[in-house]
C-alpha positions as CSV (number, residue, x, y, z in Angstrom):
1,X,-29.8,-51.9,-47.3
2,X,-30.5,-52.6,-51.2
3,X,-31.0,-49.4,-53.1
4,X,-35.1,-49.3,-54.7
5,X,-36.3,-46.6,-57.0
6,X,-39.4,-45.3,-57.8
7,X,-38.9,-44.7,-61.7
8,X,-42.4,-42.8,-63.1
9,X,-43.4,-41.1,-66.0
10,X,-46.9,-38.5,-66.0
11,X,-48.6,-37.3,-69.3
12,X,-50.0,-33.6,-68.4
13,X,-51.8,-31.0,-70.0
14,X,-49.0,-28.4,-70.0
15,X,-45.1,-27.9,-68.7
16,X,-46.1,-26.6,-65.4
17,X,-48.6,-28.4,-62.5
18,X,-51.2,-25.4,-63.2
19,X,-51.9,-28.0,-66.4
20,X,-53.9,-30.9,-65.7
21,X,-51.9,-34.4,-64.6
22,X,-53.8,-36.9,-66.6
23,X,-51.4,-40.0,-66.4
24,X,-48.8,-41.2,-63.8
25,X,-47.3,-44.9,-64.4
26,X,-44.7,-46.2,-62.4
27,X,-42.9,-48.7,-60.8
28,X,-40.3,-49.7,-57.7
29,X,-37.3,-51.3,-59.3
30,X,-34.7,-52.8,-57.6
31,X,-31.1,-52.0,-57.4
32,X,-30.3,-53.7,-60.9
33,X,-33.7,-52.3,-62.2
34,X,-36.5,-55.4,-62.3
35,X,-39.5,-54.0,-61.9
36,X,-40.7,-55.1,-58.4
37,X,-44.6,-53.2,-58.8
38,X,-46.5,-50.9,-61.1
39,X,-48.9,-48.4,-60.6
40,X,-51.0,-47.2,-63.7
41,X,-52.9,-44.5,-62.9
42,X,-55.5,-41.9,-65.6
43,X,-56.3,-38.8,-63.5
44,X,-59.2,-36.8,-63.9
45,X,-59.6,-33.1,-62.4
46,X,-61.6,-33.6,-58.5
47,X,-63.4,-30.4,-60.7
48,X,-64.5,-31.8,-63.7
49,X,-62.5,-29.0,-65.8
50,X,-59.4,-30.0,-67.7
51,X,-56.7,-27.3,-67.7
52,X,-54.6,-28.5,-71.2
53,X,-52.1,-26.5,-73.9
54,X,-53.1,-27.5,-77.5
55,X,-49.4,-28.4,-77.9
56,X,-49.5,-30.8,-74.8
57,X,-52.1,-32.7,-76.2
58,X,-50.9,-32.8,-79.8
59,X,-47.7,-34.5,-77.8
60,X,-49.5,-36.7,-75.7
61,X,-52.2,-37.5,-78.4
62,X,-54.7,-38.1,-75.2
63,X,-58.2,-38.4,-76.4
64,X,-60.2,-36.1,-73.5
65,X,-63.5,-38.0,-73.9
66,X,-62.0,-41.2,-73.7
67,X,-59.5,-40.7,-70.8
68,X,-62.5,-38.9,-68.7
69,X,-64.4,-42.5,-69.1
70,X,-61.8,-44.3,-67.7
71,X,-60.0,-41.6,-65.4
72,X,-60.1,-41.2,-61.5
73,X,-60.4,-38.1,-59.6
74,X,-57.6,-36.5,-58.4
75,X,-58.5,-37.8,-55.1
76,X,-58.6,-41.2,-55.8
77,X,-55.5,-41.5,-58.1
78,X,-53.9,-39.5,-54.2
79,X,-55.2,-42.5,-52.0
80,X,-54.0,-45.2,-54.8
81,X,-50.7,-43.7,-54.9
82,X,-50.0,-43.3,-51.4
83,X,-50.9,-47.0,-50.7
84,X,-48.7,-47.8,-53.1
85,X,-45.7,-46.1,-51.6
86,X,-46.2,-47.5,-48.6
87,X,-46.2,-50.9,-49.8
88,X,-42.5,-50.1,-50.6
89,X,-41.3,-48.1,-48.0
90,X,-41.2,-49.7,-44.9
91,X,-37.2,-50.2,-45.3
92,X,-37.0,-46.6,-46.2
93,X,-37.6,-44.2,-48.9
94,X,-37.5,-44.5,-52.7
95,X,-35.1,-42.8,-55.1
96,X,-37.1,-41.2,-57.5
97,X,-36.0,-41.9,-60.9
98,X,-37.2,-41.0,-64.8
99,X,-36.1,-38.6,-67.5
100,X,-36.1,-35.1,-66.9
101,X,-37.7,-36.1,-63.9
102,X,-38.2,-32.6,-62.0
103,X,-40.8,-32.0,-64.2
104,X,-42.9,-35.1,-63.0
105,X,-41.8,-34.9,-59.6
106,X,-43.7,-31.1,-59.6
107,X,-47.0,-32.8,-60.7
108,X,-46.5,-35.8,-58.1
109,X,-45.7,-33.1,-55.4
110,X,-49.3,-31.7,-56.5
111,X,-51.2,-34.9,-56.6
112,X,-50.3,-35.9,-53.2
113,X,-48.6,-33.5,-51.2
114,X,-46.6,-36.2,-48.6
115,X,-44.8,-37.4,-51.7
116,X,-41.4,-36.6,-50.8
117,X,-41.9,-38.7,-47.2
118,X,-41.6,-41.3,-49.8
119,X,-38.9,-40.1,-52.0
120,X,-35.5,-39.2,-51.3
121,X,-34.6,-35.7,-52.2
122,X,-31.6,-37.1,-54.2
123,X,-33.0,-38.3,-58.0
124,X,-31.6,-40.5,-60.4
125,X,-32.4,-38.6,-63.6
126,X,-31.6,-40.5,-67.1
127,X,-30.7,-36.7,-68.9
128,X,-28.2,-36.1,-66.2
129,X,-26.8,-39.5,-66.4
130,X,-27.0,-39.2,-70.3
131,X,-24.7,-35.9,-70.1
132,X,-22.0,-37.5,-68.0
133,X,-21.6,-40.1,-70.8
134,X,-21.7,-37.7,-73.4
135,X,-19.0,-36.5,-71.5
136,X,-17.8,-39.6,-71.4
137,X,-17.8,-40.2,-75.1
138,X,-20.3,-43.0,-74.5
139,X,-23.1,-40.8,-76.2
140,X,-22.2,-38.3,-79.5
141,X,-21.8,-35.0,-78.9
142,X,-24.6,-35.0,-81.4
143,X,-27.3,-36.1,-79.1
144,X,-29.5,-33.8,-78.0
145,X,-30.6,-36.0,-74.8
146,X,-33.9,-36.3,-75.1
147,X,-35.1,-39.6,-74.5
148,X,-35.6,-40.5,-77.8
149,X,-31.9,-39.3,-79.2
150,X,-31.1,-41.3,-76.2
151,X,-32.9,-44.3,-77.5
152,X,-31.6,-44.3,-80.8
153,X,-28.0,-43.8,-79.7
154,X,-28.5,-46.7,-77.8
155,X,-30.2,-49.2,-80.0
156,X,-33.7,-48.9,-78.4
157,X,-36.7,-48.9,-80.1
158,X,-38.8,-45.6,-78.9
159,X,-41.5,-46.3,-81.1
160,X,-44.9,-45.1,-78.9
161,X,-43.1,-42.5,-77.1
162,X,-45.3,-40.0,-74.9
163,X,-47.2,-42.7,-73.4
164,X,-46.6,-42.9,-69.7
165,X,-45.7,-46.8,-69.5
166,X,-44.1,-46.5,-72.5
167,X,-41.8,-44.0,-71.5
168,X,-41.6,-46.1,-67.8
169,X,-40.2,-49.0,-69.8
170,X,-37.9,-47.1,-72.4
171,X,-36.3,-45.0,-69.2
172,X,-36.0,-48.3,-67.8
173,X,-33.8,-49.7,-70.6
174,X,-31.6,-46.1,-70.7
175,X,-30.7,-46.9,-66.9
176,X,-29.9,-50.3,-67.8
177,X,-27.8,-49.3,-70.9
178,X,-26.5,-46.1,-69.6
179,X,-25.2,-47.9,-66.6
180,X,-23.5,-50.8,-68.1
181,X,-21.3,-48.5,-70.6
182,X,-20.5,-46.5,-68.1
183,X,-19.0,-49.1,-65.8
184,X,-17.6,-50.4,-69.0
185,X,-15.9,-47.3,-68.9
186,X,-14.5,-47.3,-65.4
């Protein structure tokens, strides 16, 4: 059976799921990373009341007023996930996949509690990856391995970074580039 991941990237109000999730994108990918599906989803609070660190936001530059216009409940971005994730795992579960991803997988885990009957426990994460080919001299010891030192160590333009598809796609393109150099290496 093919290998499929579930690569995703959220936007919150804070480090920690007591913050408000207000964005999840994401997509299944195959095992050479094509984008099979996305999911784009802006969350609102089922409470009304946004839970958000000034510094978040400063990151994120999310405009509350403009996201609550467009945002679904907590509840509804739940049910829209879920039938997503069933579309794609009839042949089994997902790897979950993005940068630093623990941190997203926390607020997923939130948002819809069954999340891990989707997703394997085993995650492919770009910063880990990114390490090994430090390690590997594929990266400078330099980098700091955040995903935009990442991005410009590999030649990819980063430009709209903390937007959730935007990070999607430029995670994407580290797995891609990551992998290749390091079975250049091999």
């Amino acid at each position: 059976m093919a290998k499929k991941y579930f690569l995703f990237d959220c936007e919150t109000g804070g480090l920690d799921p007591s913050y408000s999730l207000l964005t999840l994108f994401g997509g299944v990918l195959d095992s050479n990373f094509n984008v099979i599906e996305t999911i784009d989803l802006a969350i609102k609070p089922s409470s009304g009341k946004y839970i958000v660190h000034p510094m978040a936001m400063k990151t994120n530059k999310i405009d509350l007023v403009q996201h609550d216009a467009m945002a679904v409940t907590e509840k509804e971005a739940a049910g829209k996930l879920h039938s997503f994730l069933c579309r794609h795992t009839h042949a089994g579960r997902l790897i979950p996949a993005g940068h630093n991803v623990r941190l997203d997988l926390n607020f997923a885990e939130v948002l819809l509690p069954q999340f891990e009957q989707y997703v394997l426990h085993r995650a492919h994460d770009t910063a880990s990856i990114a390490s090994l080919a430090q390690n590997l001299g594929i990266l400078s010891e330099g980098c700091s391995l955040s995903l935009p030192k990442i991005c410009e160590e590999l030649g990819i333009d980063s430009t709209g970074l903390h937007n959730a598809q935007i990070d999607f796609e430029l995670t994407r393109q580290v797995m891609i580039q990551l992998e290749q150099r390091i079975k250049n290496r091999a």
